[in-house]
N, C-alpha and C positions, 0 to 999 in steps of 0.2 A: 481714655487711658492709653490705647493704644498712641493716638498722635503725640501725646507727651512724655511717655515713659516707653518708647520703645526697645532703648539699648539697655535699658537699666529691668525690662520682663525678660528679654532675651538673655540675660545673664542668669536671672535671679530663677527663670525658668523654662531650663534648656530643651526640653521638650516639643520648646514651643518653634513648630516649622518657620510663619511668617506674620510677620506685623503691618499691617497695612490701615490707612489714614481715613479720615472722612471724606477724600479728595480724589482717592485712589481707586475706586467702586469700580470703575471701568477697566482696573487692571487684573483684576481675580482673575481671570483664564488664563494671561500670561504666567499669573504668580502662581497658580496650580501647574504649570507645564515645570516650572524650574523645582517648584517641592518636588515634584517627580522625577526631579533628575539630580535631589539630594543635597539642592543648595538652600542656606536660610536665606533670607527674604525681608527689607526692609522699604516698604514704599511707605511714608507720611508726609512728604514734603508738599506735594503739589495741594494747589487752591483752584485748579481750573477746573473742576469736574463740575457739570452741569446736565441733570438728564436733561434727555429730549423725547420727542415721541417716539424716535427710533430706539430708545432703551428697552431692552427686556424688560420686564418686571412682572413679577409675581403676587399677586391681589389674594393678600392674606384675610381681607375683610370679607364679611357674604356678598353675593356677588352682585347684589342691586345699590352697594354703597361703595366709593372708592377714597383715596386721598390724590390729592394732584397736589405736587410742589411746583409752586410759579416762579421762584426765585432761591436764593441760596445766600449765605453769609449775610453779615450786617455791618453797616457805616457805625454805628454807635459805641460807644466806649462807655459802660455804666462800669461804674467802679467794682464791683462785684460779681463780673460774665464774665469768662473764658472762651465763649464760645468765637467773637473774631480772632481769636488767635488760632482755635481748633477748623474755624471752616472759612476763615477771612472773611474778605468786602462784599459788597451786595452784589449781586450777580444775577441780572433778573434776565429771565426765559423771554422769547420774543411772544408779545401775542399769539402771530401764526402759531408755532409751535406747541404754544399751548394749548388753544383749538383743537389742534389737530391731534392731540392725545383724546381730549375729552371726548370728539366724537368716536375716536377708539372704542374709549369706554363706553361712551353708552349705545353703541353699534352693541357690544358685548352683553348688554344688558345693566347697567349700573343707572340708576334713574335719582342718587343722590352724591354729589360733587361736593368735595370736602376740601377747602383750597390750604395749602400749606407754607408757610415761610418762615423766617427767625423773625420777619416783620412784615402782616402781609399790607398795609397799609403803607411801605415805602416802595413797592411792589413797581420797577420803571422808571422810578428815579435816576440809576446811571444808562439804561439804554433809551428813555426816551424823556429827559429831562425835563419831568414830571412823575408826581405820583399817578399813577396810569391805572389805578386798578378799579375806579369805575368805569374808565374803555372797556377792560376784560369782562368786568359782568355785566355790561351791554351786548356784550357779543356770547357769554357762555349763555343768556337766555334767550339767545336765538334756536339753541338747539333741540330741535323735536325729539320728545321723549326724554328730554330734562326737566326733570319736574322741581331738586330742592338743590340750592347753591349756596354751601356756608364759606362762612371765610374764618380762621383763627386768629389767635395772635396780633390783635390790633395794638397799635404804639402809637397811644392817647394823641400826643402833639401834632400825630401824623393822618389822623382823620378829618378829611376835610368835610364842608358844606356840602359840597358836590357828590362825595361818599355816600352821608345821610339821608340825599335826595335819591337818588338811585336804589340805595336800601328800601327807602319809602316808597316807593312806583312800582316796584316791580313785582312782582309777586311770585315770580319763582326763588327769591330771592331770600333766605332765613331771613328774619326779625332777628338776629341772632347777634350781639354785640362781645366779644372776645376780647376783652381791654384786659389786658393786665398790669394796675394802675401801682402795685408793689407796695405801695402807703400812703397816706391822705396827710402826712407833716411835712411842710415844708421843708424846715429841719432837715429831716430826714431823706427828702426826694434830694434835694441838693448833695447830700452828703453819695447816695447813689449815684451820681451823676447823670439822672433823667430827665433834665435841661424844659423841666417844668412844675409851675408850685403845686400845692393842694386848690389852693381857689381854683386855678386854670382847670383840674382835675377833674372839682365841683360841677365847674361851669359848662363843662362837656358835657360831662355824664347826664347833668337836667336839662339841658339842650335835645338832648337827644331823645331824652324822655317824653321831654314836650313837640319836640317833630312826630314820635311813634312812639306813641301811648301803649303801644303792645308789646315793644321791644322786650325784650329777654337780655337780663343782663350778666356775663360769669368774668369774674376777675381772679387774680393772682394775687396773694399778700405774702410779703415777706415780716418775721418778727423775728424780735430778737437782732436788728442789724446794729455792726457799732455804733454804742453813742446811744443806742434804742434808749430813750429814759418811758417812765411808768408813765410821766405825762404826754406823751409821745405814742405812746400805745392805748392809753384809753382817749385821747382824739381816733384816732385809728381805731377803738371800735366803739365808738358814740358816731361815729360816719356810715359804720357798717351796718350800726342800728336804724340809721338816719333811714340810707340812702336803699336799703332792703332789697338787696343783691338776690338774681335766685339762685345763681350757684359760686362758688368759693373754694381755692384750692389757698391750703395755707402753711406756707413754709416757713421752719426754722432757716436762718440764717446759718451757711458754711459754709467754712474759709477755704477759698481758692487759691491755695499757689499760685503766684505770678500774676492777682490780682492787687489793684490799690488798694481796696476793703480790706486784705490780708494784714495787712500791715498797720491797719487802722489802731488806735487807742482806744480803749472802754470797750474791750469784746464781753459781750453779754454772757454770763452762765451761763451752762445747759440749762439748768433747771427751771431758769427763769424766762427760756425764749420756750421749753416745754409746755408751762404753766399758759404763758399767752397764747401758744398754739390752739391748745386745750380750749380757753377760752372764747375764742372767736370762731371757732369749729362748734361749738355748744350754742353759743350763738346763731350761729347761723343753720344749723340745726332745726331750732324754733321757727326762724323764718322763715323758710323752706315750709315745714309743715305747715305753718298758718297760711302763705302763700297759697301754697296748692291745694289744700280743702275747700280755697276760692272756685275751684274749678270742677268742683264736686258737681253732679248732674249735668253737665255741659256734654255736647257731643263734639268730638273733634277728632282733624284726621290723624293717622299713625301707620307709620311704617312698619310695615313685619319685617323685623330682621330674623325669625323661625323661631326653632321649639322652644320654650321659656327652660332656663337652667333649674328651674324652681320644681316645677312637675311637668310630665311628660304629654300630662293632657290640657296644656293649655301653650297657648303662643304669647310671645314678646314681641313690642316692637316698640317706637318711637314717636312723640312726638315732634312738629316741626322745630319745638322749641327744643328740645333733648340732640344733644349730641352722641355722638357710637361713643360706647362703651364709658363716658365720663360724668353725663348729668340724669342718670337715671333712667327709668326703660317702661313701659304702659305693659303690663299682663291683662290678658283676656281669659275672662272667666265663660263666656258664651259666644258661639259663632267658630264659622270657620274660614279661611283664606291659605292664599300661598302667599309664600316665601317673597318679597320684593314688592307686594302686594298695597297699595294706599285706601285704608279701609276706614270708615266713620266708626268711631268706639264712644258710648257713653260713659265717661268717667263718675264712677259706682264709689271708691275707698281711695286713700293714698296712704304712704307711711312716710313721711318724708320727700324722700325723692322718688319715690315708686308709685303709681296707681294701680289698680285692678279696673278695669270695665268690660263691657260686653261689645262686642260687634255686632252693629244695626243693618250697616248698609257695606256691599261691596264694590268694589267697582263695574263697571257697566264694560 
């Protein structure tokens, strides 16, 4: 909001001291020096901001789990994002540098790396003229006392062979696949401009399956986009049925100002991109639960991220497969540990995306 509507909040509300960009992060102490001196304040312009390891930052997560951003903006133009306009081109961090943050963090104590981009699968393409980001997780499991390395945001076209190999050897490494594939119609990917069909989509996703039988898979759907017809949407989830996703975020389609999508013909009801939401969340729902009652009696490890929000006398944490705060959390009902702590839990119940189990074994 701020980089798009900055002169039209400052009017609409004058209260408001200073407006500053996604771009601009680095200038807050100048731009509190001038509020102090009674002037308003408009920085949005700039695209060059790029942390580094010298950036301050404040680690909101617990503190055995961190996020690392490796790069910044994106090359891609899908009919429907704002975002290269909001934070521009792809801007990727030098390996060194990024190195040199992670053993930061885990000098600090942070024992799981959370890697971050708008795309982190194009991660090097403009500095080192290649998709570079299996160099980078050759080199972040190098580091002692790194124990788990996800990566988000993968852009399906943009994962290579070499990716998946890397994924598969290494073992510090999540199983963890972050595709956010938007829709399984052709039609419809075209029309997004995601510069790939549903077969190609297909033919990744059981690629990858059949490399790592263990894989863990969470995607992104969009419903309801112009043009969405009924047939269009139950391909889109007789795929979801198919292809039995573990986790699923599922968005109604909205219109972006100064997006191509905006302007598109056949914008879908509320009601009716509702209803489909509704319905591929109930979906997937089911799978999810049948999924992980699979894993009923198995022992496996988890992360304590501390006190469970649930009750006070028992702990939460993570599996390698669960992400912070988005795909669910393991409660322990027996056993004790600390905080950051990699502990064997027998998974006892689930409810969906949740298990209860006990803790067996602690670490040595």
């Amino acid at each position: 909001m701020a980089q798009r509507y900055a002169e039209e909040l400052l009017q609409e509300i004058p209260e408001i001291d200073a407006v500053i960009g996604t771009g601009e992060i680095d200038k807050i102490e100048r731009v509190v020096d001038e509020i102090l001196q009674d002037k308003k304040v408009v920085e949005t312009k700039s695209f060059d901001f790029l942390p580094n390891a010298d950036t301050d930052r404040l680690l909101t997560t617990p503190p055995h789990t961190a996020y690392l951003k490796i790069s910044e903006g994106c090359n891609r133009r899908c009919t429907y994002c704002i975002i290269p306009q909001l934070r521009g081109n792809l801007r990727s961090r030098s390996k060194e540098d990024i190195l040199e943050e992670a053993r930061h963090l885990v000098a600090g104590g942070v024992r799981e790396l959370n890697l971050l981009a708008q795309e982190t699968t194009e991660y090097g393409i403009d500095r080192y003229g290649k998709k570079a980001l299996p160099d980078l997780l050759r080199e972040l499991v190098k580091i002692e006392e790194l124990d788990w390395i996800r990566s988000y945001y993968m852009f399906p076209k943009s994962i290579t062979d070499e990716l998946i190999a890397v994924m598969k050897t290494e073992e510090k490494i999540c199983k963890y696949f972050d595709i956010p594939i938007q829709h399984i119609s052709s039609n419809v990917l075209r029309r997004m401009g995601r510069a790939i069909t549903g077969e190609q989509t297909k033919e990744l996703l059981y690629k990858i399956r059949r490399e790592i039988p263990e894989a863990v898979f969470r995607t992104s759907l969009i419903v309801g986009f112009p043009g969405e017809t009924e047939e269009e949407f139950e391909e889109l989830k007789s795929f979801v049925e198919e292809f039995q996703f573990d986790y699923i975020g599922v968005f109604q389609y909205s219109r972006e100002e100064d997006t191509v999508a905006y302007a598109m013909e056949a914008q879908v009801p509320e009601e009716i991109k509702a209803r489909r939401q509704a319905e591929l969340i109930n979906l997937q729902n089911k799978i999810a639960e049948a999924k992980n009652r699979k894993l009923l009696g198995r022992e496996v490890e988890v992360l304590i991220d501390g006190i469970s929000s649930e009750s006070e006398y028992m702990l939460e944490g993570r599996l390698k497969t669960q992400a912070l705060d988005i795909d669910g959390k393991v409660l322990t009902s027996e056993g004790t540990a600390q905080v950051g702590e990699i502990v064997h839990v027998v998974l006892e119940q689930n409810f969906e995306y949740d298990f209860i189990g006990r803790i067996v074994q602690n670490e040595k």
